[in-house]
Backbone as a chain_set.jsonl record, in Angstrom:
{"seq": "XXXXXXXXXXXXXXXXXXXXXXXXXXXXXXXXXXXXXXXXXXXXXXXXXXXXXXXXXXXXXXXXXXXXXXXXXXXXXXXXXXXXXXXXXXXXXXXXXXXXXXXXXXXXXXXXXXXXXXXXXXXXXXXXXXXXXXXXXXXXXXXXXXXXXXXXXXXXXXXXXXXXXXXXXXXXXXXXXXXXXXXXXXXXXXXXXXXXXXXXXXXXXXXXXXX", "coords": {"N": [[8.213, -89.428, 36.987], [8.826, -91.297, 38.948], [11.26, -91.926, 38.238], [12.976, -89.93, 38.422], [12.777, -89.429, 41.132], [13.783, -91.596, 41.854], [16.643, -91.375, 41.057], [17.655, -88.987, 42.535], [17.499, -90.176, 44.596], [19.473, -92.383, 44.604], [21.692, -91.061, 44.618], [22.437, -89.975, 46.722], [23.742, -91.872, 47.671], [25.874, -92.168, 46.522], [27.227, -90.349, 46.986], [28.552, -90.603, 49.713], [26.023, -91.166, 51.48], [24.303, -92.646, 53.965], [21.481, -93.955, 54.731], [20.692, -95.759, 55.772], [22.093, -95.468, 58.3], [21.755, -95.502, 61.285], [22.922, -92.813, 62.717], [22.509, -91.533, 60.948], [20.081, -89.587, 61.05], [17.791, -88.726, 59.646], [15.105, -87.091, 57.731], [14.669, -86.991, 54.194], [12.686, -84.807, 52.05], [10.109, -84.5, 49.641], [7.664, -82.377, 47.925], [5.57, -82.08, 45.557], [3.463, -80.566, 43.354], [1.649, -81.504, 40.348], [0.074, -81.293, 37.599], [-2.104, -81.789, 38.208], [-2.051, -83.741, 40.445], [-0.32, -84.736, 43.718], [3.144, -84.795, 43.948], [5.127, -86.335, 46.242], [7.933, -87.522, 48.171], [9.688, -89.491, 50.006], [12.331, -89.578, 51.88], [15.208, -91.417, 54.385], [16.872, -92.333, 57.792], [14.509, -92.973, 59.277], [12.749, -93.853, 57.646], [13.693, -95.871, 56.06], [13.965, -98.011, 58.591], [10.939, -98.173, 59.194], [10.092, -99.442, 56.374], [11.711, -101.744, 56.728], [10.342, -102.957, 59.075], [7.779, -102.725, 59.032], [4.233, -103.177, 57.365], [4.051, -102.111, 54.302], [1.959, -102.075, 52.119], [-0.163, -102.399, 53.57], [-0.138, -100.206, 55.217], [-0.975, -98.432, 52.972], [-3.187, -99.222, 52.021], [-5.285, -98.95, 54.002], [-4.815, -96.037, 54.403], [-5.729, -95.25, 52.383], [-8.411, -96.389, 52.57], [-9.642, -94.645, 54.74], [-9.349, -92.153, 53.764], [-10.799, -92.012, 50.921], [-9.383, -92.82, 48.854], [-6.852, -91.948, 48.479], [-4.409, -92.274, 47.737], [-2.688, -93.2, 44.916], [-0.764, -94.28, 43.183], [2.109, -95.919, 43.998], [6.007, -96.394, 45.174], [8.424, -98.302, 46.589], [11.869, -98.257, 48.422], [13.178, -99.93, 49.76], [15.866, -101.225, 50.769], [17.396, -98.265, 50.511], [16.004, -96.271, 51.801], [13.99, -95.242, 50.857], [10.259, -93.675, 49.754], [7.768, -93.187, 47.124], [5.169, -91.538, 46.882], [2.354, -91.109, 44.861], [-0.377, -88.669, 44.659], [-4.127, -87.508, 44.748], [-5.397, -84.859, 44.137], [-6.818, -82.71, 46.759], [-9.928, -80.799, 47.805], [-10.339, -78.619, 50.615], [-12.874, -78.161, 52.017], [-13.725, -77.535, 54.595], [-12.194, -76.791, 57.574], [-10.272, -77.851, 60.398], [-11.404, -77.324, 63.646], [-12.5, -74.619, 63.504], [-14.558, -71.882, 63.294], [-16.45, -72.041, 61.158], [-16.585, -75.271, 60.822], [-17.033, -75.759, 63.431], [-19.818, -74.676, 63.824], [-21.224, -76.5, 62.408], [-22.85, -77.985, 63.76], [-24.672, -79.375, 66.358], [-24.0, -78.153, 69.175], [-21.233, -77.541, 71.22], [-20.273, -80.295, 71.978], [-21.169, -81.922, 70.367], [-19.835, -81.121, 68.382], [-17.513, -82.08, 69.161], [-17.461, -84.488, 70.02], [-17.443, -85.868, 67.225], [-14.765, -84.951, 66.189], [-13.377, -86.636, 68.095], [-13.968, -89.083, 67.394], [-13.672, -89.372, 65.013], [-10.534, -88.989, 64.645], [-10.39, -90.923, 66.364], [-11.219, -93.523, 64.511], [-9.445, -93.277, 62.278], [-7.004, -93.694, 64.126], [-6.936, -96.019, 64.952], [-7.122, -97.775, 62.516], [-4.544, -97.084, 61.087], [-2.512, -98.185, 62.866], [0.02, -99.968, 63.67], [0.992, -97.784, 62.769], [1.642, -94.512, 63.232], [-0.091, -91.4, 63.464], [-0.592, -87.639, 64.717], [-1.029, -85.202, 64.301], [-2.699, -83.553, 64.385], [-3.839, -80.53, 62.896], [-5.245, -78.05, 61.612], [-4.916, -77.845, 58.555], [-3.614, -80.239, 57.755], [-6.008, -81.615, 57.352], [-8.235, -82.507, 55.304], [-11.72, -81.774, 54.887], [-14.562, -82.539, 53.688], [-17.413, -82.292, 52.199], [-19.383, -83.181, 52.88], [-18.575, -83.779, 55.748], [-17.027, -85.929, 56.081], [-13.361, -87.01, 56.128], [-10.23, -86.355, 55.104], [-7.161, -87.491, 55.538], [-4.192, -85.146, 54.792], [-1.364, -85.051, 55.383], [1.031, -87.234, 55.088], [4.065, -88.215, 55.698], [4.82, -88.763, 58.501], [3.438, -91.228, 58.848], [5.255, -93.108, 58.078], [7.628, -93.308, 59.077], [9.47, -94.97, 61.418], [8.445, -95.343, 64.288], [10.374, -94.706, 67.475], [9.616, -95.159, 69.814], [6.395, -96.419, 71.172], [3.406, -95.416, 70.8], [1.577, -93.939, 73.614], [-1.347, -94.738, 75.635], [-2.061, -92.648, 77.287], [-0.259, -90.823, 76.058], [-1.422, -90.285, 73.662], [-4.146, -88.923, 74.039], [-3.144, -87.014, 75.556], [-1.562, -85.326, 73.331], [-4.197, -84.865, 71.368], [-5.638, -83.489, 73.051], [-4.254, -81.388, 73.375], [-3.929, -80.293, 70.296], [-6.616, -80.005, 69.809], [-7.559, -78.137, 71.945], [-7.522, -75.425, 71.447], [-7.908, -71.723, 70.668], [-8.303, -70.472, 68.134], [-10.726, -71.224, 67.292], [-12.688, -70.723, 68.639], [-13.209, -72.005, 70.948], [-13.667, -72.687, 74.334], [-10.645, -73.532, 75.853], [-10.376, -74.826, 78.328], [-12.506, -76.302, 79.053], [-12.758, -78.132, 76.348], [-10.312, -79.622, 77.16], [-11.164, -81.046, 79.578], [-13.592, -81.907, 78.661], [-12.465, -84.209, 76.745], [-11.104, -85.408, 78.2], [-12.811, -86.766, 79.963], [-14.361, -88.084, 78.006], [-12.131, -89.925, 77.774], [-12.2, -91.243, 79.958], [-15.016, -92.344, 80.391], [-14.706, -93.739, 78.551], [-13.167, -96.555, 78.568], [-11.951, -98.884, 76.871], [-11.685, -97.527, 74.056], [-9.574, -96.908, 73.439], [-7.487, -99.362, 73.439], [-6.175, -100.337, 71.98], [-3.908, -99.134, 72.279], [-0.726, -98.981, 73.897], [-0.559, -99.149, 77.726], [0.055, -96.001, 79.533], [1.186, -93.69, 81.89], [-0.651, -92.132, 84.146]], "CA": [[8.459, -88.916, 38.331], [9.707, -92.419, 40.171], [12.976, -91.935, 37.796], [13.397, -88.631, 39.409], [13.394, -89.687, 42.875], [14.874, -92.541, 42.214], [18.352, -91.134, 40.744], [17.969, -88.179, 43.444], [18.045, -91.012, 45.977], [20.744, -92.905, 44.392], [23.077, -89.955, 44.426], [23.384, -89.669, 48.142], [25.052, -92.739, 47.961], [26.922, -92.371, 45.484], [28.363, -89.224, 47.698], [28.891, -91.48, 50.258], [25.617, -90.659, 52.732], [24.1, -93.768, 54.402], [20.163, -93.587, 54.707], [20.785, -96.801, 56.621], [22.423, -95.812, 59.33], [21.186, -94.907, 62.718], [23.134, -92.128, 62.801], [21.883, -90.248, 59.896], [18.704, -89.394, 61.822], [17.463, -87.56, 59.001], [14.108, -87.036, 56.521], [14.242, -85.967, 52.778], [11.004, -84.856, 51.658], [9.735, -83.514, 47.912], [6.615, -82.635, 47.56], [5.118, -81.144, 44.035], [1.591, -80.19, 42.32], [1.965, -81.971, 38.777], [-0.773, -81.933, 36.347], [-3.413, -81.996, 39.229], [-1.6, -84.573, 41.498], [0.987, -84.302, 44.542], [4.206, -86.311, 44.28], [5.539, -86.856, 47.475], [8.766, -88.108, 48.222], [10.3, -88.966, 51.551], [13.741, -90.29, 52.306], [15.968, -91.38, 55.562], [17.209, -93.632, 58.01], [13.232, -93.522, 59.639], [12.203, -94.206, 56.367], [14.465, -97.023, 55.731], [13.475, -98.856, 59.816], [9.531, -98.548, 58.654], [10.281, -100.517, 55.797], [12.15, -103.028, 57.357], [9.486, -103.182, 60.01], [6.155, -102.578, 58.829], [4.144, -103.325, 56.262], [3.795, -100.779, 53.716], [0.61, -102.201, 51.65], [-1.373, -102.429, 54.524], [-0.845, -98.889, 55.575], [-1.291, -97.717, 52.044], [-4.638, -99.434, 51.858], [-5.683, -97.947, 55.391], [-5.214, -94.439, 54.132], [-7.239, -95.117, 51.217], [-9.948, -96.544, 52.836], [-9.955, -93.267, 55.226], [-9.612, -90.903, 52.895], [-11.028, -91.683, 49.878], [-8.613, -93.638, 47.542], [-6.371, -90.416, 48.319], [-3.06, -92.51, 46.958], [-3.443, -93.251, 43.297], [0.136, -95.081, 43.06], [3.628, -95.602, 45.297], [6.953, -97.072, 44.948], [9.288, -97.577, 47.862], [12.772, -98.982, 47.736], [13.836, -100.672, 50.869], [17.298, -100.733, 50.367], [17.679, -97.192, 50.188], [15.011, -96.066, 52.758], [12.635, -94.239, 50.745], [8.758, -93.764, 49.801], [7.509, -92.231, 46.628], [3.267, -91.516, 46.341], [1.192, -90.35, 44.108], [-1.384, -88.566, 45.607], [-4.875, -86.635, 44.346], [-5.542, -83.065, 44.755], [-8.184, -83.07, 47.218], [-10.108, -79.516, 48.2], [-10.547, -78.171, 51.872], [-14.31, -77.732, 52.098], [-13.815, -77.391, 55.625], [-10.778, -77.049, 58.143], [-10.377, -78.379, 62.315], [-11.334, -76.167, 64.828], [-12.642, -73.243, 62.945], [-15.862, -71.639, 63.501], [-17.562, -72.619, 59.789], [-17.024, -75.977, 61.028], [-17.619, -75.991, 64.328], [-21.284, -74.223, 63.414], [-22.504, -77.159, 61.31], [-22.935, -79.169, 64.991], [-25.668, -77.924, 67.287], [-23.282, -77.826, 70.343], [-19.735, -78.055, 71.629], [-20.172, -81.518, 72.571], [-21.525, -83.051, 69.265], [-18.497, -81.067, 67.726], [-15.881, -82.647, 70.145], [-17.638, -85.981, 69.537], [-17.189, -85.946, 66.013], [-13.573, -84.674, 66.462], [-12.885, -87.895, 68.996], [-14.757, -90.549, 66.717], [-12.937, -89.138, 63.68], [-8.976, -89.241, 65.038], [-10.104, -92.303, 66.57], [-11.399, -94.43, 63.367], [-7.842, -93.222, 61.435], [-5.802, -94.102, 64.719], [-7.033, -97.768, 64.578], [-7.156, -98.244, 61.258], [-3.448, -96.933, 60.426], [-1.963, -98.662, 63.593], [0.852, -99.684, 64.685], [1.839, -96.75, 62.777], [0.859, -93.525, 64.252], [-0.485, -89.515, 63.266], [-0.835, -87.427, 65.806], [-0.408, -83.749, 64.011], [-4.281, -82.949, 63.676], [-3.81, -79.228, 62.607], [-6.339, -77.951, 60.254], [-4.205, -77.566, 57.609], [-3.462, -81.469, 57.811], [-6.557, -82.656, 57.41], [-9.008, -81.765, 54.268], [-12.763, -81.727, 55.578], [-15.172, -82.392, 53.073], [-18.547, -81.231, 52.522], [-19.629, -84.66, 53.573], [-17.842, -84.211, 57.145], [-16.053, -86.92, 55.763], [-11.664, -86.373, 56.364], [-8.728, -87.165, 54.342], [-5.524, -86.956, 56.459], [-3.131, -85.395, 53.972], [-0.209, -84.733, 55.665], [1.358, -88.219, 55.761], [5.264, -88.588, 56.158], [5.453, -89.474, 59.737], [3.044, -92.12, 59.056], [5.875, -93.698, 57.013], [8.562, -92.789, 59.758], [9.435, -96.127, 62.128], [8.301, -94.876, 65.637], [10.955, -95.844, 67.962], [8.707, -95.375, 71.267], [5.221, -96.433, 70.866], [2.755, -94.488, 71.274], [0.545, -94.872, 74.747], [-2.423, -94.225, 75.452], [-1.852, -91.297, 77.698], [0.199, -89.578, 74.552], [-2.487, -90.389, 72.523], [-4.97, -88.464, 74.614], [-2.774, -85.966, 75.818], [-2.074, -84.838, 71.879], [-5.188, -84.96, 70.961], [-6.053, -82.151, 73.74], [-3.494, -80.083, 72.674], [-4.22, -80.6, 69.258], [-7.944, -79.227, 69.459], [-7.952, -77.222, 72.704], [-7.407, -74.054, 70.73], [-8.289, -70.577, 70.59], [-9.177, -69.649, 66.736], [-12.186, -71.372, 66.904], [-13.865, -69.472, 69.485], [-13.935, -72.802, 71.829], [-13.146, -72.758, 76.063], [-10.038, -74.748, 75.892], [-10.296, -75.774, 79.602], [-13.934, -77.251, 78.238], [-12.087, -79.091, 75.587], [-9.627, -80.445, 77.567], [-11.931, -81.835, 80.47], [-14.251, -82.875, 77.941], [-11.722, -85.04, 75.836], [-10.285, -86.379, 79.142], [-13.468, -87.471, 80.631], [-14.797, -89.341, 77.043], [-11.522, -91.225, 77.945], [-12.479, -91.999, 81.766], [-15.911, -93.285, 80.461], [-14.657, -94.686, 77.693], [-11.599, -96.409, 78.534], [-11.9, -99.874, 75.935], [-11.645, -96.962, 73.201], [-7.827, -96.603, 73.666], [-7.258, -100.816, 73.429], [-5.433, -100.852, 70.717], [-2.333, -98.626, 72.381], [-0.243, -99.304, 74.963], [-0.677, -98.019, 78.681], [0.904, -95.102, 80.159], [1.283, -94.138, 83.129], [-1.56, -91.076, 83.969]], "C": [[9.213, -89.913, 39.194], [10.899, -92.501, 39.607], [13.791, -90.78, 38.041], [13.807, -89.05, 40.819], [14.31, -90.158, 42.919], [16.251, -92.098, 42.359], [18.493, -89.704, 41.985], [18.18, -89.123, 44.601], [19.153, -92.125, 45.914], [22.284, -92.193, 44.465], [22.841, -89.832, 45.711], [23.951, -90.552, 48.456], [25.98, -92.897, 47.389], [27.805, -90.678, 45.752], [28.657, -89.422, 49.104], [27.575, -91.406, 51.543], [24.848, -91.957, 52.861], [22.991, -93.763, 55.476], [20.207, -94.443, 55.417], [21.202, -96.783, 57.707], [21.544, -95.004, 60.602], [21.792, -93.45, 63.001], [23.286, -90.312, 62.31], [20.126, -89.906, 60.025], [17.643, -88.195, 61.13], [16.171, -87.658, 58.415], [14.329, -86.217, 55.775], [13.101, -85.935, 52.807], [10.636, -83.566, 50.367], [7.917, -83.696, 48.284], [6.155, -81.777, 46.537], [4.042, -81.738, 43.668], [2.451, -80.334, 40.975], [0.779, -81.97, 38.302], [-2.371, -82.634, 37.442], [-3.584, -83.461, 40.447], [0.128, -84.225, 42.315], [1.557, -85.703, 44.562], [4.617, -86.335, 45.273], [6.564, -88.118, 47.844], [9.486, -87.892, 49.866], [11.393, -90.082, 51.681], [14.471, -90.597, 53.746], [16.276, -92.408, 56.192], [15.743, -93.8, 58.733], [12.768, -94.223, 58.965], [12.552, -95.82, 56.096], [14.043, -97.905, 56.983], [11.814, -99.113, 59.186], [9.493, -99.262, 57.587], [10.683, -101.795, 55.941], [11.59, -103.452, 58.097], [8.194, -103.495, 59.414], [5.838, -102.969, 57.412], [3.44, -102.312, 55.547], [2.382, -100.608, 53.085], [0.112, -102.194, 52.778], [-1.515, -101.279, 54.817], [-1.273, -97.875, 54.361], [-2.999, -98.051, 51.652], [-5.661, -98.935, 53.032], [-5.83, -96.705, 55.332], [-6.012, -94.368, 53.32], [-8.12, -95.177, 51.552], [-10.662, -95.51, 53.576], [-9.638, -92.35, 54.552], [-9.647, -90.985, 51.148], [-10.052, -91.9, 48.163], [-7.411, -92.229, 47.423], [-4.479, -91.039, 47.171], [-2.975, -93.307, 45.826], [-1.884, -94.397, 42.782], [1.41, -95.128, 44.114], [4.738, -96.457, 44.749], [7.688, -96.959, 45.839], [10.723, -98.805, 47.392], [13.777, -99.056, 49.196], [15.274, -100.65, 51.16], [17.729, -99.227, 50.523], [16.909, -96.436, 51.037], [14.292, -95.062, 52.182], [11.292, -94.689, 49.888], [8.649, -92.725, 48.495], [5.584, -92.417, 46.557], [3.052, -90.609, 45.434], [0.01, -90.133, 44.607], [-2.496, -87.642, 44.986], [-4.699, -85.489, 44.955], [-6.353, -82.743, 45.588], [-8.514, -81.454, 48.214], [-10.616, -79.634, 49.668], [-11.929, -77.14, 51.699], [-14.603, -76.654, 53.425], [-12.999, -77.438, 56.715], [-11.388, -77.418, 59.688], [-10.498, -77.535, 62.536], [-11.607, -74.764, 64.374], [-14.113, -72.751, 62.874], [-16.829, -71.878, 62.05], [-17.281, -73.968, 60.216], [-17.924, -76.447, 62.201], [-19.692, -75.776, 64.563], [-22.476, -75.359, 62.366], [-22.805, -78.036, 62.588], [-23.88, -78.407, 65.908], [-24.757, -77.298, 68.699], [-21.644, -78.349, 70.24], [-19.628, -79.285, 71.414], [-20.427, -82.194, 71.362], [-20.07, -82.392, 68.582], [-17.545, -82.072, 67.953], [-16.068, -84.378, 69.779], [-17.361, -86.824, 68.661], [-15.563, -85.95, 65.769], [-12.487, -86.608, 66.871], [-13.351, -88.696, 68.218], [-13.864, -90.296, 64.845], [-11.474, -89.4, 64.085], [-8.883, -90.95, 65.396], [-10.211, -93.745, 65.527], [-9.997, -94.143, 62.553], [-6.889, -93.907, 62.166], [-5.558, -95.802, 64.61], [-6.465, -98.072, 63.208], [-5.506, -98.436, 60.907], [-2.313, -98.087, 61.748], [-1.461, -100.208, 63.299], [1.825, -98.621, 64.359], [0.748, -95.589, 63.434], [0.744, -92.1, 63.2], [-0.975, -88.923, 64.597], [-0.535, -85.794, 65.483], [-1.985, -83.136, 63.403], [-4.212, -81.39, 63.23], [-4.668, -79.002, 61.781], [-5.493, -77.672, 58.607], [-3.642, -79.132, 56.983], [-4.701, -82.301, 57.613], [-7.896, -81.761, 56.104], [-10.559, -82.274, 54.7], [-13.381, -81.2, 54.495], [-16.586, -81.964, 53.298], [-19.821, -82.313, 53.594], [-19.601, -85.077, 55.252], [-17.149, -85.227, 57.21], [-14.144, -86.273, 56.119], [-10.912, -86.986, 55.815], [-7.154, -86.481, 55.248], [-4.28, -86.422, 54.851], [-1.784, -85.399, 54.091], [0.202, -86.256, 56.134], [2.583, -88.871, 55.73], [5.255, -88.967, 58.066], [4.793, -90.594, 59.471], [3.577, -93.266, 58.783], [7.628, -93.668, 57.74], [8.218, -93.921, 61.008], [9.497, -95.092, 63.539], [8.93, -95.981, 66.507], [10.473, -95.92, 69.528], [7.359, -95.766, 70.561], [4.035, -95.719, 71.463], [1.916, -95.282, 72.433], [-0.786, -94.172, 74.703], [-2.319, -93.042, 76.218], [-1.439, -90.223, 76.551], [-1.233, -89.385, 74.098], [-3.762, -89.198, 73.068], [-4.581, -86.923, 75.115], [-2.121, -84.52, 74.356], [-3.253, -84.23, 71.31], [-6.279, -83.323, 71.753], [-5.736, -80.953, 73.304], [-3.534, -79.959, 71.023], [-5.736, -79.58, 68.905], [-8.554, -78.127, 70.79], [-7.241, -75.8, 71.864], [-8.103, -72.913, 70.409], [-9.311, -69.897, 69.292], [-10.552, -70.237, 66.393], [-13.136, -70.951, 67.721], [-14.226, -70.729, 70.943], [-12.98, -72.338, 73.529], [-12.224, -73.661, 75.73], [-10.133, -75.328, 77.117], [-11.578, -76.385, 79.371], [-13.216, -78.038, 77.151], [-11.402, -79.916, 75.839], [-10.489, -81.24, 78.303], [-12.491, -82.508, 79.719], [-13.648, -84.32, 77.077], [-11.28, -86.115, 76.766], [-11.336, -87.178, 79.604], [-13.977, -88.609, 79.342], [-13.773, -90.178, 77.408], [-11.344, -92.034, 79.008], [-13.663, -92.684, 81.613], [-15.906, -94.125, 79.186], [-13.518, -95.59, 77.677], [-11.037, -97.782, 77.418], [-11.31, -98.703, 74.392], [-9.812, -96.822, 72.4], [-6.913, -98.271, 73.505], [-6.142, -101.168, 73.024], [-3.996, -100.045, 70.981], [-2.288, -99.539, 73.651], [-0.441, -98.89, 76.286], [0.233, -97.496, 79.033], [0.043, -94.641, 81.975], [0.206, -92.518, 83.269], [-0.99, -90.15, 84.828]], "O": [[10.064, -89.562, 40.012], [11.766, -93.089, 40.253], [15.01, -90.682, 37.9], [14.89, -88.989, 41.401], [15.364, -89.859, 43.481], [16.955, -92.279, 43.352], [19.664, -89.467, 42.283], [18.985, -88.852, 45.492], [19.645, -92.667, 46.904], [23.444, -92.599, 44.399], [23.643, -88.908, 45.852], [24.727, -90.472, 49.408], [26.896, -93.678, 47.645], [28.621, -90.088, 45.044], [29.02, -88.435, 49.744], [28.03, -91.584, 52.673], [24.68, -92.501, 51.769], [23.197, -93.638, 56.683], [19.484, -94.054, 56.335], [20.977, -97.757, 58.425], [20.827, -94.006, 60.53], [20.99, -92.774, 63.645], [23.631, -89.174, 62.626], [19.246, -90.013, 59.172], [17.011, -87.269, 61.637], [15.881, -88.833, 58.64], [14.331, -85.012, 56.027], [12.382, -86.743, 53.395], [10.822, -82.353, 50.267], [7.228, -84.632, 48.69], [6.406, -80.585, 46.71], [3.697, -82.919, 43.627], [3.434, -79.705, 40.584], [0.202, -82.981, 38.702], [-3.207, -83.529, 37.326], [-4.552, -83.973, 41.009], [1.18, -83.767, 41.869], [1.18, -86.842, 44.837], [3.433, -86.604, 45.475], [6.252, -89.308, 47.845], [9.719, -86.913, 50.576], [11.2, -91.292, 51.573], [14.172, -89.649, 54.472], [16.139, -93.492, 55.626], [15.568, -95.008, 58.898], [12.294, -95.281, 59.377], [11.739, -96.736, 55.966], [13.584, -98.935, 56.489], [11.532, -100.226, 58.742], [8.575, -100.068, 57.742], [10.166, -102.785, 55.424], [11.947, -104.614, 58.293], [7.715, -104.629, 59.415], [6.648, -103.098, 56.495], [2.451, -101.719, 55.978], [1.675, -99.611, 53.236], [-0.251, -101.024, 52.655], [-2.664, -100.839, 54.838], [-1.784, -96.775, 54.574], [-3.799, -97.274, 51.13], [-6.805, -98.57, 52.758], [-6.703, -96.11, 55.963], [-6.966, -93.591, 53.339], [-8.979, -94.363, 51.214], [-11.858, -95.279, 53.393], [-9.777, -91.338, 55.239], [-8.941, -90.386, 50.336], [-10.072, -91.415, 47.032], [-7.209, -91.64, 46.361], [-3.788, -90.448, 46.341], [-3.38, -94.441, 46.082], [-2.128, -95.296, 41.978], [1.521, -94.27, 44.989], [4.437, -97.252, 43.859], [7.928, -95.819, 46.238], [10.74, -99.715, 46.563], [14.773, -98.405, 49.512], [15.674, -99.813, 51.968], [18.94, -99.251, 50.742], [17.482, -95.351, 50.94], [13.95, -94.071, 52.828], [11.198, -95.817, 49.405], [9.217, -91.634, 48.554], [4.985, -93.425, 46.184], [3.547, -89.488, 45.314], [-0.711, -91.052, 44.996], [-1.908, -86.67, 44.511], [-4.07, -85.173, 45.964], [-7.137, -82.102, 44.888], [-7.731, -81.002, 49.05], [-11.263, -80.633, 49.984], [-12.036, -75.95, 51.405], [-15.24, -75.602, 53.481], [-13.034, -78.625, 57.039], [-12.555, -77.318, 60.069], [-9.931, -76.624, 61.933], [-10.974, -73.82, 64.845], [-14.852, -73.496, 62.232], [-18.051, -71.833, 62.188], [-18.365, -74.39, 59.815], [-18.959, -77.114, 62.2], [-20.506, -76.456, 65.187], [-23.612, -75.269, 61.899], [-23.091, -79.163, 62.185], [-23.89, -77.201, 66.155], [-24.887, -76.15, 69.125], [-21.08, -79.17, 69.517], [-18.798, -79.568, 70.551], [-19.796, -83.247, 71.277], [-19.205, -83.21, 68.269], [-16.924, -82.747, 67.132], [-15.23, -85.208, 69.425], [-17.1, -88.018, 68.806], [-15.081, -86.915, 65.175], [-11.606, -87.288, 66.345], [-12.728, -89.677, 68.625], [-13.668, -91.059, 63.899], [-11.214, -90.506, 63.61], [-8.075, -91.826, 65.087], [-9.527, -94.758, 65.669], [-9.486, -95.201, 62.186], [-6.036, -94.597, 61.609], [-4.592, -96.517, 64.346], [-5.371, -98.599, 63.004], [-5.067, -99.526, 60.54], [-1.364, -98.698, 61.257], [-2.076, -101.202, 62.913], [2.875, -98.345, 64.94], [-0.387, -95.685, 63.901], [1.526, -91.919, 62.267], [-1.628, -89.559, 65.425], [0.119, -85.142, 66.298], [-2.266, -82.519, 62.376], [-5.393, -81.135, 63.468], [-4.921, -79.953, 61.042], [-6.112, -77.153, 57.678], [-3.274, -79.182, 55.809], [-4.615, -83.527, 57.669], [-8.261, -80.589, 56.197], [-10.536, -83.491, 54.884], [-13.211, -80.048, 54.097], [-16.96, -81.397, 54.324], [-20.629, -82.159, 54.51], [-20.141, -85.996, 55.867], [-16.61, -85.556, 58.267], [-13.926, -85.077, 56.313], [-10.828, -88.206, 55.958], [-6.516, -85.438, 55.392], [-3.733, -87.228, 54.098], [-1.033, -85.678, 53.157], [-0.117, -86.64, 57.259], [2.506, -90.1, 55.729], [6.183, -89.671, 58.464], [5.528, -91.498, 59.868], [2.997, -94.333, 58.985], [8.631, -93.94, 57.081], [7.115, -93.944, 61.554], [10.386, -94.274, 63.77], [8.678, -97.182, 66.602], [10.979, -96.714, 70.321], [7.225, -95.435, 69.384], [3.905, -95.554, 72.676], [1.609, -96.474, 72.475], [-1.177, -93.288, 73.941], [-2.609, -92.111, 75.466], [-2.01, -89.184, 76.221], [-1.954, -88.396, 74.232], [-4.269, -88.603, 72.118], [-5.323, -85.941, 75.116], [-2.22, -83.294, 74.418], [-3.216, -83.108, 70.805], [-7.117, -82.553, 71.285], [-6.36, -79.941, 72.984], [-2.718, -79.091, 70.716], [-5.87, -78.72, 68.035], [-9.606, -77.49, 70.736], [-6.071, -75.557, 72.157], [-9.105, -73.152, 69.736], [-10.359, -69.252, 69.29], [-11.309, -69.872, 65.494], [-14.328, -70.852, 67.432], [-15.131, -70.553, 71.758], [-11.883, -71.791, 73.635], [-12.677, -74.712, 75.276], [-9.958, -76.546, 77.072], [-11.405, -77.541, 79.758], [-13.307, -79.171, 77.624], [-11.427, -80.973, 75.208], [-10.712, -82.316, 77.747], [-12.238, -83.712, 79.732], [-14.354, -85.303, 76.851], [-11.094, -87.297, 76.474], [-11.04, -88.365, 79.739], [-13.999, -89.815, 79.588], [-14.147, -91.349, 77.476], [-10.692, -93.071, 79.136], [-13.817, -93.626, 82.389], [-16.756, -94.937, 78.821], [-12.781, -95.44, 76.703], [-9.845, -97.785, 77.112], [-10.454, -99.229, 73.68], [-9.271, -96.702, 71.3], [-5.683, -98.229, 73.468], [-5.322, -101.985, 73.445], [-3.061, -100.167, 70.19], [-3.066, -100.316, 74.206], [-0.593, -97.679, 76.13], [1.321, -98.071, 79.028], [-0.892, -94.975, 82.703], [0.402, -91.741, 82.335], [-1.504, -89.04, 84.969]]}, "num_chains": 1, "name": "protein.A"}
């Protein structure tokens, strides 16, 4: 599979396209079910800045440790700005914001808690790169209440603003104030905003914005 990517990512230069430049503001992205693992391939000039920036083992050992050893091998190739993983198959016990989860919590509030103490242990951990696309479909929710983020190309994508803490909070609203799970979103929002008025050390680790 990494001699696949590879020569698919050697042939856009060799048709003259230039993953390096700033002006090719682009992402490839493969992803394929093999033999009971997803390959995952992501290309570009984001691709190519997060390499040159960041360090890649560290955020590959950060996802593992939050979700469960989820990336099994990788190869990235600096030069060329792309990322290949190997990634397990991992089943959706349980999705965000959906009334079979929300029902294993006695109330709103221990839900929302769980919600906020879960985004927030990944946001640290993976930082100074960022996720910020909680959808239920993005995040596999074991039986455990445990979470494996699987959706993870942006995390691998050089953010050229940094995130603040206002984003971070204001995401995060819109993210889980939502309808299909049967919750009040104007209760979701208040609630999310005030954990971050009495909690405000929680947020440390971004930058401030302006409220």
């Amino acid at each position: 599979m990494i001699e696949y990517f590879e020569k698919n990512l050697k042939s856009l230069t060799e048709r003259g396209v230039d993953v390096t430049s700033p002006l090719n503001n682009f992402t490839i992205k493969y992803n394929m079910l093999i033999d009971g693992y997803y390959h995952k391939f992501f290309a570009g000039n984001l691709i190519y800045r997060f390499l040159q920036q960041e360090d890649m083992s560290k955020l590959i050992t950060s996802i593992n440790k939050m979700g469960n050893n989820l990336i099994v091998q990788y190869e990235t190739w600096p030069d060329l700005g792309g990322v290949y993983l190997k990634c397990k198959k991992v089943d959706f016990v349980y999705q965000l914001n959906t009334v079979e989860l929300i029902n294993k919590f006695d109330n709103t509030d221990a839900y929302l808690d769980y919600v906020i103490k879960n985004v927030l242990d990944f946001s640290r951990e993976i930082y100074p790169c960022y996720f910020n696309d909680w959808n239920s479909w993005n995040v596999a929710i074991q039986e455990d209440l445990s979470w494996i983020v699987i959706d993870l190309d942006d995390m691998f994508q050089w953010n050229r603003v940094r995130i603040t803490d206002q984003d971070f909070i204001n995401e995060l609203v819109y993210k889980t104030a939502r309808k299909d799970g049967g919750l009040d979103t104007k209760y979701v929002e208040d609630y999310i905003r005030q954990h971050f008025v009495d909690n405000p050390n929680d947020l440390n680790f971004l930058e401030r914005g302006k409220q």
